[in-house]
C-alpha positions as CSV (number, residue, x, y, z in Angstrom):
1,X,19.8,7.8,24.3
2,X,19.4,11.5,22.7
3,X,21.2,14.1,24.3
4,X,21.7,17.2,22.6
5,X,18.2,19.3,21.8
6,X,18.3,18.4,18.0
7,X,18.7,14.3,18.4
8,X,15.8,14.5,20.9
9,X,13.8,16.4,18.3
10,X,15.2,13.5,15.6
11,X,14.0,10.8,17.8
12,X,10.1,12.3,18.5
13,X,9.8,13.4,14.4
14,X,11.0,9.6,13.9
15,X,8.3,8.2,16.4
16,X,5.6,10.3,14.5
17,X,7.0,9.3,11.1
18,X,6.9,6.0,12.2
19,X,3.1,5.8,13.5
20,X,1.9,8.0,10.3
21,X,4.3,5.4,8.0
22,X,2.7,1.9,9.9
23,X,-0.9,3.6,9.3
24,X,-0.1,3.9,6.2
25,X,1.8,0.8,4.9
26,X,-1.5,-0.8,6.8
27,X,-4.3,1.0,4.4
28,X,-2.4,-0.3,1.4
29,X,-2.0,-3.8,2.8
30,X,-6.2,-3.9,3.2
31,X,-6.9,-2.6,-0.3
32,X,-4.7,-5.4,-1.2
33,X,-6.5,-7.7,0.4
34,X,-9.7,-6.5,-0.7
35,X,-8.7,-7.1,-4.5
36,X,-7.2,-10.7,-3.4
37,X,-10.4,-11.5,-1.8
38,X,-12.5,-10.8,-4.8
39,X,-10.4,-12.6,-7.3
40,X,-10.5,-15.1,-4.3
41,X,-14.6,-15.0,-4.7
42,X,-14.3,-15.4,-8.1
43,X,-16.0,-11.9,-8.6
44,X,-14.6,-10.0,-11.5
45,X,-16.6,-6.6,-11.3
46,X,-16.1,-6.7,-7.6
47,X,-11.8,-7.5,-8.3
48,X,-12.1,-5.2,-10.7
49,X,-12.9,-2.1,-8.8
50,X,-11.3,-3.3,-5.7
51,X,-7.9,-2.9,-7.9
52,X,-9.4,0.8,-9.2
53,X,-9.1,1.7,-5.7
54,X,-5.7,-0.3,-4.5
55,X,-3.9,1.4,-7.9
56,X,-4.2,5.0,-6.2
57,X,-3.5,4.0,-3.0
58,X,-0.5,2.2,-3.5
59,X,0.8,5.0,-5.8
60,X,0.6,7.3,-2.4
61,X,2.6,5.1,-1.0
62,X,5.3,5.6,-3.6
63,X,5.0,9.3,-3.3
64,X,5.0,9.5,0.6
65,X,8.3,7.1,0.7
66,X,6.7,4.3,2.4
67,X,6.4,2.0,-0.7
68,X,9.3,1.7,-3.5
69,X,8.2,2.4,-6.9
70,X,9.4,-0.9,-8.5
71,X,7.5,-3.0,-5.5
72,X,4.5,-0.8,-5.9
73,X,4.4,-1.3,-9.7
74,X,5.0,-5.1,-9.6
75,X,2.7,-5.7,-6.7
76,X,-0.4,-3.4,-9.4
77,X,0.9,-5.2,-12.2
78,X,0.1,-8.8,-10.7
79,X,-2.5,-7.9,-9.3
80,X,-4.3,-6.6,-12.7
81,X,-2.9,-9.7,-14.2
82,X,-5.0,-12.4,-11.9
83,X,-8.0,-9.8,-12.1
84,X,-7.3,-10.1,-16.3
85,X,-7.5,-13.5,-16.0
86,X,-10.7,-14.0,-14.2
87,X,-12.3,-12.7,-17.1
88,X,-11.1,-15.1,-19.7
């Protein structure tokens, strides 16, 4: 348990961190989702903006620290891959 006045302050930032952190890591997870589904459907206009609004999204993530940059750049770059290849 916290005792002095800072490490209580430490532990309620971290709780907020944490809540603003899981709502976060969650949006990117459903606009990942939303692209999957579509190339799921089979729907390449639909996978294709699906991924124009994941690609943003998932580069917040990398700027806010929730998401690492490499992850977040494979994960777009897969992604655009299976939407490329709908297409053909």
């Amino acid at each position: 348990m916290a005792n002095t006045p800072q490490s209580k302050k430490r532990a309620r930032q971290n709780e907020r961190r944490y809540d603003v952190n899981k709502a976060r890591r969650s949006r990117i997870r459903t606009f990942i989702r939303k692209v999957e589904e579509a190339i799921a459907s089979g729907d390449y206009e639909a996978a294709t903006n699906a991924l124009r609004t994941a690609q943003p999204e998932l580069a917040r993530g990398v700027t806010k620290g929730v998401v690492h940059k490499n992850t977040a750049s494979r994960k777009i770059s897969r992604l655009a891959a299976r939407v490329k290849a709908l297409n053909a």
